[in-house]
C-alpha positions in Angstrom: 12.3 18.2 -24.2 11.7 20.7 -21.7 8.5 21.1 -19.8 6.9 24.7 -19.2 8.3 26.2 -15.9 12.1 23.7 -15.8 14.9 26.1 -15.1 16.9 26.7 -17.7 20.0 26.0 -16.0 20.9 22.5 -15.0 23.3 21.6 -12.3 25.7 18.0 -12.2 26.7 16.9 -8.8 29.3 14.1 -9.0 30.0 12.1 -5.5 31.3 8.9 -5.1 29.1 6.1 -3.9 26.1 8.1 -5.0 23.1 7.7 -6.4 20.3 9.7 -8.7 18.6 11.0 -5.1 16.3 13.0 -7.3 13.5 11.8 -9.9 13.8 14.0 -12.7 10.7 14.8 -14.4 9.5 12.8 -17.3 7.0 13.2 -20.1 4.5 10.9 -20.9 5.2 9.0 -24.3 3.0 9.3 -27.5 0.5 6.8 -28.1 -0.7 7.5 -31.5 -0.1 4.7 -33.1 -3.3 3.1 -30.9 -5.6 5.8 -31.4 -7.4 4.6 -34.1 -8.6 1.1 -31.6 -8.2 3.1 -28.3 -11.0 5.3 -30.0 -12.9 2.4 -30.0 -11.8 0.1 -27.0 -12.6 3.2 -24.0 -15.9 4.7 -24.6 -17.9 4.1 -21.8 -18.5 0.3 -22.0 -21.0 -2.3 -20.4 -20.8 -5.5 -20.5 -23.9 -5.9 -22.7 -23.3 -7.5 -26.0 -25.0 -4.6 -28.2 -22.3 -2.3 -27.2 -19.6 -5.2 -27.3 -20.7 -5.5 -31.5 -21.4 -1.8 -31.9 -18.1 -1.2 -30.8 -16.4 -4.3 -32.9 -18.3 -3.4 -35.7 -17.0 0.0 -35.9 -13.6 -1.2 -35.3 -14.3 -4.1 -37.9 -15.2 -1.0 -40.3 -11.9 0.8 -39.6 -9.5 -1.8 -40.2 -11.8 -2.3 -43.3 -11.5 1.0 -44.2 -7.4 1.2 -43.9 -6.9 -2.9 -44.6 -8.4 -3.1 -47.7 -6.7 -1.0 -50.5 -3.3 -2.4 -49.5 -4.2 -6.1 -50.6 -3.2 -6.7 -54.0 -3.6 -10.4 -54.4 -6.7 -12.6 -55.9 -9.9 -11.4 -54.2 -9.7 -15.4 -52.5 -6.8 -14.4 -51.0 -7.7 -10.7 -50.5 -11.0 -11.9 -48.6 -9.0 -14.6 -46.6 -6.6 -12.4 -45.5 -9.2 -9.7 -44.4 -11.6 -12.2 -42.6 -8.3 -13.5 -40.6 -7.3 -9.5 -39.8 -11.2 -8.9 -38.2 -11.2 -12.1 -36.7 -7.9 -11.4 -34.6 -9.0 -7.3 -34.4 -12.6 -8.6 -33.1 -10.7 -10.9 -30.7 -8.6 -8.0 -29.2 -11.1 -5.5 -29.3 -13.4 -8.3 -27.2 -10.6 -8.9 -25.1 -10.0 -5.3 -24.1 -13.7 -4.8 -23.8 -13.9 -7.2 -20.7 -10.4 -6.4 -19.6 -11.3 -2.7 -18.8 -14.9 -3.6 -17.8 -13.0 -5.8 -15.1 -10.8 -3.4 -14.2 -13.2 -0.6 -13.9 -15.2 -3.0 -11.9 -12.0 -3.5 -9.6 -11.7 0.2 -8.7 -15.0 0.4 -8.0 -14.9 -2.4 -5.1 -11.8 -0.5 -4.2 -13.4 2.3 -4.0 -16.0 0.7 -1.9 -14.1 -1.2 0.4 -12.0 1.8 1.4 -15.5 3.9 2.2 -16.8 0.5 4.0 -13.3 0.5 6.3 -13.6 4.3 6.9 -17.4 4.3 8.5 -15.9 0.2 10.3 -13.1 3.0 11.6 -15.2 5.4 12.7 -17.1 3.2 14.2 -15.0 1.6 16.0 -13.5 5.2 17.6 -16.7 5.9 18.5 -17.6 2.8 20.7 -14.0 2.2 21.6 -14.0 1.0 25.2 -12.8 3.8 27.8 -9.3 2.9 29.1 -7.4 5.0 31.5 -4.2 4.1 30.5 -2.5 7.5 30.8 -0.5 6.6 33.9 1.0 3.4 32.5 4.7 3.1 32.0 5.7 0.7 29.4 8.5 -1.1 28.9 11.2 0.3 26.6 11.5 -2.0 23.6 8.3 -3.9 24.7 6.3 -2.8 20.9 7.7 -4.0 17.7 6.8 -1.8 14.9 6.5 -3.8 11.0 6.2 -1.0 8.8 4.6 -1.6 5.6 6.3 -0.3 2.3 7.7 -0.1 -0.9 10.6 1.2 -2.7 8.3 3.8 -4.8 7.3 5.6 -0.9 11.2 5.7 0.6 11.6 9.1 -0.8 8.6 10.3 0.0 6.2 8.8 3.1 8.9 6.4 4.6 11.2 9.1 5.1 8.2 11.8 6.7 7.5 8.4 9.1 11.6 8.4 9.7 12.0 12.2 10.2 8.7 12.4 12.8 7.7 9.4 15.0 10.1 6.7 13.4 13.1 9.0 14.8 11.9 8.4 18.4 11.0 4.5 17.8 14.6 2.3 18.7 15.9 1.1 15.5 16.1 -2.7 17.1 11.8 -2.1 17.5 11.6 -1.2 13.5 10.7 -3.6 11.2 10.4 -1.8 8.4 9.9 -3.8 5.0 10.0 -2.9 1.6 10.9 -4.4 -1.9 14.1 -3.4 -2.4 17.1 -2.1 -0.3 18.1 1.7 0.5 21.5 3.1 1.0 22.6 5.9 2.7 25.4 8.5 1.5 26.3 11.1 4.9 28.1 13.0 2.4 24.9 13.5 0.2 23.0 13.9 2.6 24.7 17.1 4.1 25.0 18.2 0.4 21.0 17.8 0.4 20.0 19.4 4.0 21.8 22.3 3.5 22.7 24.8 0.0 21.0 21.7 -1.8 17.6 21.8 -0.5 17.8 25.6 -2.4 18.5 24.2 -5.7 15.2 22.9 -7.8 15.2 19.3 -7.8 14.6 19.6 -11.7 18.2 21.2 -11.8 20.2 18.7 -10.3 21.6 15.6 -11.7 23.1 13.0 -8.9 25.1 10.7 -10.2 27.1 7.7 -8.3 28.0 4.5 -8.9 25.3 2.6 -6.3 22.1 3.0 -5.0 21.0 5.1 -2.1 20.5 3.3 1.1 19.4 5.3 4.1 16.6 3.2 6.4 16.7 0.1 7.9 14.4 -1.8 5.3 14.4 -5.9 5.5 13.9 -6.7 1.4 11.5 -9.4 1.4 12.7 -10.9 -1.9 10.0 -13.1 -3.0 7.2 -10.7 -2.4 6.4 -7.8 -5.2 6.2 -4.4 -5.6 2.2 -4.5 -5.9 -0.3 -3.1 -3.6 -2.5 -6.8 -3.7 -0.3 -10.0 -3.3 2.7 -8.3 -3.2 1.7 -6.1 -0.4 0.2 -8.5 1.2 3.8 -11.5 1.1 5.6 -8.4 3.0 3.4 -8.0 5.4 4.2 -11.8 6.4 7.2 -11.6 5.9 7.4 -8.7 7.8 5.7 -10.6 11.2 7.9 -13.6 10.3 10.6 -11.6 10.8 8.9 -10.4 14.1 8.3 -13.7 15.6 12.3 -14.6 15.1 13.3 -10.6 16.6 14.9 -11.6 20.1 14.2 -9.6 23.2 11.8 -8.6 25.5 9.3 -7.1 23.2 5.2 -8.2 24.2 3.2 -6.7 21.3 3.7 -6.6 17.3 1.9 -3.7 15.9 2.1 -3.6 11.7 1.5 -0.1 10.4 1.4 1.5 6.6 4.3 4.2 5.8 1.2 7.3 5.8 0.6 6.4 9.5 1.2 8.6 12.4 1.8 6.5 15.8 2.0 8.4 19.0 3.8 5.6 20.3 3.7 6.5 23.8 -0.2 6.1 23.6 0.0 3.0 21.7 2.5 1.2 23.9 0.7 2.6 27.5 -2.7 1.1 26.5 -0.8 -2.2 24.8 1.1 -2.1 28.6 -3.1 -2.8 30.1 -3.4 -6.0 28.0 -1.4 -9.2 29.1 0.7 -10.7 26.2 0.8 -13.6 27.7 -2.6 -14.5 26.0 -3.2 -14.8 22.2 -4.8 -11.5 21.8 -5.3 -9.2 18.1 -5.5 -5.8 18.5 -7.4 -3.4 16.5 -10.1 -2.2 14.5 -12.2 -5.6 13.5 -14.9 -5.9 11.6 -13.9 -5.0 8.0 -14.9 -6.8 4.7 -17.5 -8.2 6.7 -21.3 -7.2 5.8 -23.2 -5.3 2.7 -21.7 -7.0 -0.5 -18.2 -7.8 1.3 -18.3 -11.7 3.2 -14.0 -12.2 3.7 -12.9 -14.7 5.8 -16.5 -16.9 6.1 -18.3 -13.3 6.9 -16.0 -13.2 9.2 -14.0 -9.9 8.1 -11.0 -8.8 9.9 -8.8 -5.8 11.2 -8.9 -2.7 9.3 -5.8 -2.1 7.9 -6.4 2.0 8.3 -6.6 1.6 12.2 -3.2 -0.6 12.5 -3.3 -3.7 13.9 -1.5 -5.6 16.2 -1.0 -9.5 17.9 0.3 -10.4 21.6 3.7 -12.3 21.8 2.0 -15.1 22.4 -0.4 -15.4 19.8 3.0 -15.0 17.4 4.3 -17.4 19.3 1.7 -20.3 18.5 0.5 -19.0 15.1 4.2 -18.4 13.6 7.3 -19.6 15.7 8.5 -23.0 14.2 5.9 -23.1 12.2 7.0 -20.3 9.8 6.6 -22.2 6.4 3.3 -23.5 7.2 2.2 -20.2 8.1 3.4 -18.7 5.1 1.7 -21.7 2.9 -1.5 -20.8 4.7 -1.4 -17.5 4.4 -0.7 -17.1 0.7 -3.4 -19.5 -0.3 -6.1 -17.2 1.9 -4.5 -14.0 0.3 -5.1 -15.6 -3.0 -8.7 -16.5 -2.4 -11.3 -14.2 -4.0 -13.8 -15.2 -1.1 -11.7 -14.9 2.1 -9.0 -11.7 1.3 -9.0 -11.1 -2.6 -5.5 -10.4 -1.8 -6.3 -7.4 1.0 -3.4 -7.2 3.0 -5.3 -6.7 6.4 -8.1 -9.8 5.6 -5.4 -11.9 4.6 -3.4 -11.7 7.8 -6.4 -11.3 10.1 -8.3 -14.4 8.6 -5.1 -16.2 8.2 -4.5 -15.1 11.9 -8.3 -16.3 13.3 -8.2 -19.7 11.4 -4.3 -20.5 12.8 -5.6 -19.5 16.6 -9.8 -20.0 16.6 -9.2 -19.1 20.4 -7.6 -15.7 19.9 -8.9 -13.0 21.8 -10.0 -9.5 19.7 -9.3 -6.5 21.4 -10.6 -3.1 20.6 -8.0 -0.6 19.7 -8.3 2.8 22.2 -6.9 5.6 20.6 -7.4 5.5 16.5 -7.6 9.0 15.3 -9.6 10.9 12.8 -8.0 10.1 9.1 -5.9 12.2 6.9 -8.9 12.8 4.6 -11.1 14.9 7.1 -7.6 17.3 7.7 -9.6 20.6 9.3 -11.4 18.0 11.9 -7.9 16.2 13.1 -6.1 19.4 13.0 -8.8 21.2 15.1 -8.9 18.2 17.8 -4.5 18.3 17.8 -5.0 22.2 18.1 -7.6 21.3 21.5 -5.7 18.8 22.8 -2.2 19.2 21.7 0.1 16.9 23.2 -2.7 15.6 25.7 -4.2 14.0 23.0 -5.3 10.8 23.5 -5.5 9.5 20.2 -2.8 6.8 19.5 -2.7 6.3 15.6 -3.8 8.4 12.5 -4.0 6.7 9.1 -3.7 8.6 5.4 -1.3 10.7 6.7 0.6 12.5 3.4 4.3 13.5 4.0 3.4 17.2 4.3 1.2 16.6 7.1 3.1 14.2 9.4 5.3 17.2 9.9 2.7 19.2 11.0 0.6 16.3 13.3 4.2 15.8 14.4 
């Protein structure tokens, strides 16, 4: 079927070693056949057991209603048989009561957490010490950058991080992990910078023979595609990967694919700190305080600001002790009470527990968020390239161009 507005003329491009570039659109499937319990199941529900039974009861009375006059047996069996279908119904219907309660209730600390970070972050720009670090000349090489992603943000945010700041970062200083791999066509490509940028993504059908690799990205295999556990694994796999990386480099800085690194900034006030101490770098103090206690009350970095560790805290925590660390930190990211599987307080707790001795440095330079877009574009317009922010975080593809 055709959705309102698709162009009526469809074009097939056929290259070799290529791959569907672009999603076509797609039309949500029909789920009619559970309307009759969804009717019942996702009414606004508590957890209280008169709405549980009002709700069961009124599913009880539609299966009644729809059960009944196709049983054509004895009554015994009729009555049986019925008791058994509103037994299992009222199980399911019980089950999907708590199951959406519980997930609502998820989104909702979600939801909380996130505000929580954003008021630790602004914080944390507000008090951040004053460093004159301007003047300093960093190394080249001396940051390594573990991006955080996933094969559902290549197309979109990885590749605004790859066409802005990741294009000026050395390929040897990107770490950039994901789920799955991504290959790169130059013959494509051309196709799609130049007469097919014109063409309506909805009119063209790419079709190859293998997938489309492009970027740099280190699979981590046994990790998932999620944002919780999964997220989390990449992420040490991701500064695994970084304590093994050869050369010169002094700091590891992990980032998300919607952040905006001035990397200059970053890597003149990293070049004030001495690496040669176990040192974390960032925004601390999230899921700490109000009804979030991770890591012992301890909280962590704030995952929105970026956060980074000296060589030599990766050095004791991580280096030739890589499956120990991976042990530990997968049973902390799977602990309700010290990360419930947040990416940032399961690396920052595991982190602080591997090396009770680290040092916690303030980050200089994190930068107003995506959400407030008027304020940081207003400050950029001020201070342009004199800026001395370092990092921006919720940055959507159509704006890293324009921060850029």
């Amino acid at each position: 079927m055709v959705s309102e507005g698709t162009p009526s003329i469809g074009m097939f491009l056929s290259l070799s070693a290529t791959l569907a570039w672009v999603t076509l659109p797609m039309t949500s499937g029909s789920f009619e056949s559970c309307g009759l319990v969804q009717q019942h199941v996702n009414p606004p529900m508590s957890a209280s057991s008169t709405q549980n039974e009002v709700h069961t009861e009124d599913t009880r009375g539609l299966v009644q209603q729809h059960v009944s006059p196709l049983m054509s047996a004895s009554s015994t069996q009729n009555e049986m048989h019925t008791e058994d279908t509103l037994s299992m119904v009222q199980l399911k219907s019980d089950d999907g009561i708590k199951r959406v309660t519980k997930e609502n209730g998820a989104r909702s600390k979600d939801v909380l957490f996130r505000e929580a970070s954003r008021a630790q972050m602004a914080s944390c720009r507000a008090h951040a010490p004053k460093v004159n670090h301007q003047d300093r000349k960093p190394e080249a090489g001396s940051v390594l950058y573990v991006i955080k992603t996933y094969s559902g943000a290549y197309e979109n945010r990885l590749r605004a991080v790859m066409e802005t700041w990741g294009a000026q970062v050395p390929r040897s200083s990107l770490l950039i992990v994901g789920d799955e791999e991504h290959k790169e066509f130059p013959m494509l490509r051309a196709v799609m910078e130049t007469w097919g940028a014109q063409v309506p993504r909805s009119s063209l059908l790419i079709v190859g023979d293998e997938e489309h690799k492009e970027f740099p990205i280190h699979v981590a295999k046994e990790c998932g595609a999620d944002a919780n556990l999964g997220l989390a694994c990449r992420v040490a796999h991701g500064v695994e990967l970084a304590a093994k990386t050869p050369g010169n480099w002094s700091w590891v800085f992990v980032v998300d694919d919607d952040h905006y690194v001035k990397t200059d900034n970053l890597e003149s006030f990293l070049a004030t700190l001495d690496s040669s101490v176990a040192t974390g770098v960032g925004c601390y103090g999230c899921g700490a305080g109000g009804q979030f206690n991770y890591c012992r009350g301890k909280g962590g970095f704030c995952g929105g600001c970026g956060y980074g560790f000296s060589r030599a805290a990766l050095m004791k925590a991580v280096r030739g002790h890589e499956a120990e660390f991976r042990e530990q930190h997968l049973s902390v990211a799977e602990s309700r009470e010290l990360s419930e599987a947040r990416e940032d307080m399961a690396m920052s707790c595991t982190m602080t527990d591997r090396l009770p001795d680290m040092k916690v440095q303030p980050l200089v330079g994190s930068g107003i968020d995506g959400n407030n877009a008027e304020e940081l574009f207003k400050d950029l317009s001020r201070d342009g390239c004199n800026t001395k922010s370092s990092i921006w975080h919720w940055i959507k593809p159509e704006m890293m161009h324009k921060v850029h």
